[in-house]
N, C-alpha and C positions, 0 to 999 in steps of 0.2 A: 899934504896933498897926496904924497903918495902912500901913506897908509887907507886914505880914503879909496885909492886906486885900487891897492891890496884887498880892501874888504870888500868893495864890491864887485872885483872879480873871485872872490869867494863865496858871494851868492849868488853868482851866476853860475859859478861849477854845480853849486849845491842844486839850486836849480835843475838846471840839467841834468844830471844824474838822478832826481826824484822822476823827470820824466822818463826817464829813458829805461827807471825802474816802474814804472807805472805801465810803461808801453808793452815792458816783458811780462806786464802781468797779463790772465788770460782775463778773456771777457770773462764776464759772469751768462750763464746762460741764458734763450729765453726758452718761456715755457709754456705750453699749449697743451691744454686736455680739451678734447672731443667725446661728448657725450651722446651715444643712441638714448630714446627713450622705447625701453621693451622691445629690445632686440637679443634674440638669442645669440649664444655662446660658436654655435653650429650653424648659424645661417648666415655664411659669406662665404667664398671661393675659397679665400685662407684658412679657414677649419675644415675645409674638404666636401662644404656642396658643391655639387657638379652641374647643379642647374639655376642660382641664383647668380645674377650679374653684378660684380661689384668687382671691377676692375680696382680702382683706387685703393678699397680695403687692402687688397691681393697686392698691387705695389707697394701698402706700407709693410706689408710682413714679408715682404721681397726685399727690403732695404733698410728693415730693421730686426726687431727680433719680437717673435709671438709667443707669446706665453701658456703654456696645456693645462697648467692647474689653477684658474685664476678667479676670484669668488670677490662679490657681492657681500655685505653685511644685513641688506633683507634687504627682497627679494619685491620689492615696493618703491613706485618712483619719488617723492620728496625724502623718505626716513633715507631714503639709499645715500641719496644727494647730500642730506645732513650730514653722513656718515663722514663722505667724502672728505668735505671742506672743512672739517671739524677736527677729523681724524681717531675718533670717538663712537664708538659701537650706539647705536640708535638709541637703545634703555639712556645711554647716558649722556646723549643731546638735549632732553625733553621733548625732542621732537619727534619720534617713534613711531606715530599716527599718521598716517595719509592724510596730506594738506593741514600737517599741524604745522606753526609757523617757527620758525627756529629762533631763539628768543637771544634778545641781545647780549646776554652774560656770556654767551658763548665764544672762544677764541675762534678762529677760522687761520687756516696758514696762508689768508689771503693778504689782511692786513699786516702783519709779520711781512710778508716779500714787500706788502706797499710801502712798510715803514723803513726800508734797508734800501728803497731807491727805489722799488721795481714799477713800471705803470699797467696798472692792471683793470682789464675789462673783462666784462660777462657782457654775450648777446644771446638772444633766441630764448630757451625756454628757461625761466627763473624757478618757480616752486618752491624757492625758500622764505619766504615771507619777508616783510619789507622792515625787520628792526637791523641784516645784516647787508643790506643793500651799500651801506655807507662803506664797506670792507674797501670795495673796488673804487677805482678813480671813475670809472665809468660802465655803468650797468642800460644797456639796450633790448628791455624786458619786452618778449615775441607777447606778453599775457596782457602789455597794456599798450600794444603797440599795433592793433588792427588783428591780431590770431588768439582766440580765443579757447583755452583747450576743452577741448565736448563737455558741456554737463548734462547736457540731454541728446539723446540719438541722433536729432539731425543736426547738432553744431556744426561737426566739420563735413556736412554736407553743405553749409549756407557759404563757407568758407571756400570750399573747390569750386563752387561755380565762380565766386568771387573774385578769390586770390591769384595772385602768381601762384608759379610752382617753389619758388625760394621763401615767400610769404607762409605759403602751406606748410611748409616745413618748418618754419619759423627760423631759417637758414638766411632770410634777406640784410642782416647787417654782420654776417662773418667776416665776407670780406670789405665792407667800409670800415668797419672798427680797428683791420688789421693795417689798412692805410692809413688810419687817421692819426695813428703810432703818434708818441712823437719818437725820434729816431737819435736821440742822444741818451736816452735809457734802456736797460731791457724791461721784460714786458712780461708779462702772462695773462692768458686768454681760455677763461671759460666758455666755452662754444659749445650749445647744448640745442639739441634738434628736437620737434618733436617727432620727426619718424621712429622708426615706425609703430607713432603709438594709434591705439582706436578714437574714433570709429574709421571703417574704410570705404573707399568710392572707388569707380573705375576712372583713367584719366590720369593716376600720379605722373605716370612715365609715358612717352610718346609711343615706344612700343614694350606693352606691356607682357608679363610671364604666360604661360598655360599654363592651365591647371594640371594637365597631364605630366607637366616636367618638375611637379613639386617633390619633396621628400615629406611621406610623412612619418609624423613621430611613432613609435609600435604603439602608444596610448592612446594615441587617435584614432577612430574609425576611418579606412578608405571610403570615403562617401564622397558623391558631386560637392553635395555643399561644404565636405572640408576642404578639397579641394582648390572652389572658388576662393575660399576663405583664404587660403594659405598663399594664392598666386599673388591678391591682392597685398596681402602683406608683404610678400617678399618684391612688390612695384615699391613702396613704400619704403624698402631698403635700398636700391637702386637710387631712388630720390635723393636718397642719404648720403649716398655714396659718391651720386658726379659732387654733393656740396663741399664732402670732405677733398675729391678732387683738387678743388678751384682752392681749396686753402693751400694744399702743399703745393701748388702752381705758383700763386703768389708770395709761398714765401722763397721759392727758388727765384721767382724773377725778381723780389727783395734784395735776395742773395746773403739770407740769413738762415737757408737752413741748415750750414753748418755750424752754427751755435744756437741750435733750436732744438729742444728735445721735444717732440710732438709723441701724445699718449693719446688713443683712441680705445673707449669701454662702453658696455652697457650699461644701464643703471639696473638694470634684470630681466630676467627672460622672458620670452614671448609671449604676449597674450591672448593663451589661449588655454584651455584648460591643463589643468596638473602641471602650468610652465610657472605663469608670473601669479608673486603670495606664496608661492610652495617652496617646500626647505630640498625640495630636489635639484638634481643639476640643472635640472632643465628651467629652474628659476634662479638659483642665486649664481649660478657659472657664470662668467662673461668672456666676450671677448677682450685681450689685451696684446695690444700690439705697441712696440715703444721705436719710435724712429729719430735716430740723429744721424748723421751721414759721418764718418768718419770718427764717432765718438761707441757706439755701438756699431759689431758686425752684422753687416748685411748677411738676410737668411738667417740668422741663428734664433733657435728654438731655445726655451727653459721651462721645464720639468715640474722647477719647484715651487710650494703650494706661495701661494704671495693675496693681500685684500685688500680691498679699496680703503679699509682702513689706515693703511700701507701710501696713500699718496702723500696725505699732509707732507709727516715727515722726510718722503723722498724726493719732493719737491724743494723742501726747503734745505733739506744735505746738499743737492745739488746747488743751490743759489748761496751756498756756504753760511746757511742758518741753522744754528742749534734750536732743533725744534722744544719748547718745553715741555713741563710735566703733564700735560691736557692732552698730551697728542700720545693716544695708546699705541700706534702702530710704530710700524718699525722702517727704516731706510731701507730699502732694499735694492736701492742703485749699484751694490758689489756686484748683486746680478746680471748688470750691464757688461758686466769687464769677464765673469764668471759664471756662468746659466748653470754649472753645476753643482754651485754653492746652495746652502740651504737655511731657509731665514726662518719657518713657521716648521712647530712639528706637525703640530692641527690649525686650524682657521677657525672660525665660528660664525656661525649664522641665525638670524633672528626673525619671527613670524609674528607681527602685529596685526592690531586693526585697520582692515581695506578693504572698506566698503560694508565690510561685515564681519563679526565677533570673532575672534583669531589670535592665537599664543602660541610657541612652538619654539623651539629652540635645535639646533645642528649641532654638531661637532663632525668634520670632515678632515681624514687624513688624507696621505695619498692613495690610500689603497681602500680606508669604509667610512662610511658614513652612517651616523649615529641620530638618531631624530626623538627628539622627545615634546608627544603631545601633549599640552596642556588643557585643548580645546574639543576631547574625546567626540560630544555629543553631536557635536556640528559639522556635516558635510564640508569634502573639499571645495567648496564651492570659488570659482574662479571670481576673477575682479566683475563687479556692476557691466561693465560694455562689455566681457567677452562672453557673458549670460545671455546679451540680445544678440549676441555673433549670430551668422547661419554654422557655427560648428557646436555650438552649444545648441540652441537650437533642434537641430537634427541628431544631437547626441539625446537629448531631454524624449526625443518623440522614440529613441529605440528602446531609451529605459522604460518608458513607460509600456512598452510592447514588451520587453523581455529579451531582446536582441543583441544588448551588449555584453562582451565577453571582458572578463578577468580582468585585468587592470584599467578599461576604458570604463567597467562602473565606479572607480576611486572615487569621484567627483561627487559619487550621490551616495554613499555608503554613510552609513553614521549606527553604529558608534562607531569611529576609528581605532587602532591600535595605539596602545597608551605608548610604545617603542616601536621603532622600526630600523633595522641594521640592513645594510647592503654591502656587498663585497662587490667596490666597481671595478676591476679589473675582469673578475667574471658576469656578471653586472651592470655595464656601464647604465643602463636605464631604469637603474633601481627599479626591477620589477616584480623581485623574489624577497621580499622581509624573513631576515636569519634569525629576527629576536630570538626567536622561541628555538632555536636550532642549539642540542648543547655542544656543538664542535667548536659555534661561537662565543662560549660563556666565557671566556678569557678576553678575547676583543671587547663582547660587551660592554664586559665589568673595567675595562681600561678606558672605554669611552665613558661610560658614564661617570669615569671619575674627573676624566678630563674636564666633564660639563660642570661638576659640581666643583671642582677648582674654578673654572672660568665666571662661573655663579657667583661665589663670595667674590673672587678680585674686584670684578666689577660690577659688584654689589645691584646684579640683575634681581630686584625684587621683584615679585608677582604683586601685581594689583589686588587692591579689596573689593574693586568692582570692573567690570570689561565694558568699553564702550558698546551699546547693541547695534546689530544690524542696522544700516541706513536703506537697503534696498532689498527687494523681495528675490531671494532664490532662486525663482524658477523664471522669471519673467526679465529681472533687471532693473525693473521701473523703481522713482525712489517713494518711501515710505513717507508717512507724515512727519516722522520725527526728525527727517533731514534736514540739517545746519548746514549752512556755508553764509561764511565761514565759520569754521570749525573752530570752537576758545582753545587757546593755549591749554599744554599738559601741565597739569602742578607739576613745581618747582619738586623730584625729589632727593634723595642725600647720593643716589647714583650717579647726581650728575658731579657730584662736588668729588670723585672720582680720579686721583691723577699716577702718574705712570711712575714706579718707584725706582729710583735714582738706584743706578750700578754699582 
């Protein structure tokens, strides 16, 4: 009897002391990405406009830290996305193509967190195609759930007379998804908006921007109708902004956002000409801001170059997951503790098919940018809806008169430069091409080796044939050969591609 006495008060010590070691352990965190659709780098309070309203934005980089050098892997909304959740440069998803579907062989660092405990939802805008849908515990897709994203000009006009304003945005199950938790696991939460993508309406915001108080880009012509164009947009970011509100509200009144690392990005720049498809800042930059309260300093900026390629694995470091060989990017959560530390020497960025025939490739340090066209003959031509824009539009009626100056005709030039080098610290708006400059031939030649290392690693072949135009250039309208949906990209040896072990 009392050896029985003995041993079971020795597994009650044991007991005990596993919980009392359990309890000293930290939580695991949770984790929240917020995605803009086609929102620039430069258009929020926290990059330093002075005339767009986005309070929220502005208190998460108030209370966490914003990042200056921070890039997109192209410059296009679904290849972007793929990139993301993949952590796999677009050539090597299969999914590379605007509204190509992301095919099931593909890892995602989504299921990895689901399979380690974590409960994981996506709401609002999907664009991944439905073979990785099953990744999450639960997916609240805005594309089949009453928000429809434009495929003809008056879509999201049929939509704003209709919808809410959290519907419109495809913002209306952020915060039910975030309550519906369950609350003995942690969690992560893809929360993807369609603001502010096209087409635009007046009405997003109660009270809406002037046009007199926009910035425009030096690419852009000051004209009425860019103007109009651009207030519009930046209501449509505003929208964005109270929804991203209402999440960090909720989860203060949870009272989890001290073990919440909340990450807020675009999927690429604005669309409008020479932003979104372009290998410029003004397309694959984004914003990134990273918010944890006590885990990261409030107000601190970093410097250093970091890509969406860059989430998987940082996501998963944090959640204490060895990301595997599929996942090319790198952790870069040191940054959190260190903004001076340095993770990328260059970044790299990639120019597909969108909407119309398109190849290109970047190499970006901190200091130039390196572009190499594949796709010479073809005008810049922006994405399908920013061609029926009124800034496209009224840009189209000056070229044809002869009225546009220097860099605002980029858009209608063809042949383009087979190179193109920018030095952006002198530069920031890549508007001076140095190829041909020989002060540069030493840069040059160090970028272009960088591209052609980055080429073989991951095994970026050039196609035998380019998908053609789906919609006419000057007009936007689509062509007869347009598909939707779009058939899967062949399977090619890019994708079979993994990160080589240290």
């Amino acid at each position: 009897m009392k050896l029985n006495l003995t041993a079971g008060l020795l597994v009650v010590l044991a007991l005990a002391q596993v919980e009392a070691h359990a309890a000293d352990e930290p939580k695991r965190p949770n984790l929240v990405l917020i995605i803009a659709d086609d929102m620039a780098w430069n258009d929020c309070g926290a990059y330093g406009n002075p005339k767009i309203r986005t309070p929220n934005i502005d208190k998460l980089a108030r209370e966490g830290m914003r990042f200056d050098r921070a890039f997109v892997t192209c410059s296009s909304c679904s290849p972007s996305r793929s990139s993301m959740i993949t952590g796999r440069y677009p050539h090597n998803t299969n999914a590379q193509e605007l509204h190509s579907p992301l095919p099931a062989e593909q890892i995602t660092f989504v299921e990895k967190l689901k399979e380690s405990g974590y409960w994981t939802a996506a709401a609002g805008k999907w664009h991944l195609g439905n073979a990785v849908k099953n990744r999450f515990n639960v997916v609240r897709d805005a594309n089949t759930a009453g928000f429809q994203l434009p495929t003809d000009k008056n879509a999201k006009t049929r939509m704003t007379a209709e919808g809410s304003s959290a519907v419109q945005s495809g913002c209306d199950q952020w915060i039910p998804v975030l309550r519906d938790r369950p609350k003995d696991k942690p969690f992560f939460l893809w929360l993807a908006s369609f603001d502010p993508h096209r087409d635009y309406q007046p009405g997003a915001i109660p009270d809406p921007h002037k046009p007199e108080d926009v910035v425009i880009p030096p690419f852009l012509p000051d004209l009425p109708e860019v103007r109009r164009d651009l207030a519009l947009y930046y209501d449509e970011i505003a929208r964005l902004d109270h929804h991203i509100g209402e999440v960090i509200d909720e989860l203060d009144r949870q009272g989890v956002s001290a073990n919440t690392y909340v990450l807020f990005i675009s999927d690429n720049g604005r669309p409008f000409p020479r932003c979104k498809t372009t290998l410029y800042d003004s397309g694959i930059k984004t914003p990134w801001i990273v918010r944890a309260p006590g885990r990261i300093e409030a107000g601190s900026r970093c410097e250093s170059l970091v890509s969406t390629i860059d989430i998987a694995p940082t996501f998963l470091g944090l959640a204490g997951i060895k990301p595997g060989p599929t996942f090319l990017g790198e952790d870069i959560s040191r940054l959190f503790r260190d903004p001076k530390a340095k993770v990328h020497r260059v970044i790299f960025g990639e120019r597909n098919w969108h909407d119309y025939a398109a190849r290109g490739r970047a190499v970006r340090s901190e200091t130039f940018k390196y572009i190499k066209n594949d796709d010479i003959a073809n005008p810049l031509t922006p994405p399908a809806d920013a061609v029926r824009s009124l800034t496209f539009t009224a840009m189209s009626k000056l070229h044809d008169e002869g009225k546009l100056t220097g860099v605002q005709e980029w858009c209608f030039e063809s042949p383009r430069p087979v190179e193109e080098l920018y030095d952006l610290n002198a530069d920031p708006d890549e508007l001076r091409n140095l190829a041909d400059d020989p002060k540069y031939a030493g840069t040059l030649a160090e970028m272009r080796r960088a591209l052609s290392e980055w080429t073989n690693e991951t095994m970026d072949l050039k196609p035998e044939t380019s998908s053609p135009d789906e919609f006419d250039r000057r007009t936007g309208e689509p062509l007869p050969n347009r598909v939707r949906p779009r058939p899967p990209i062949k399977p090619s040896k890019a994708g079979k591609v993994l990160k080589p072990a240290k």
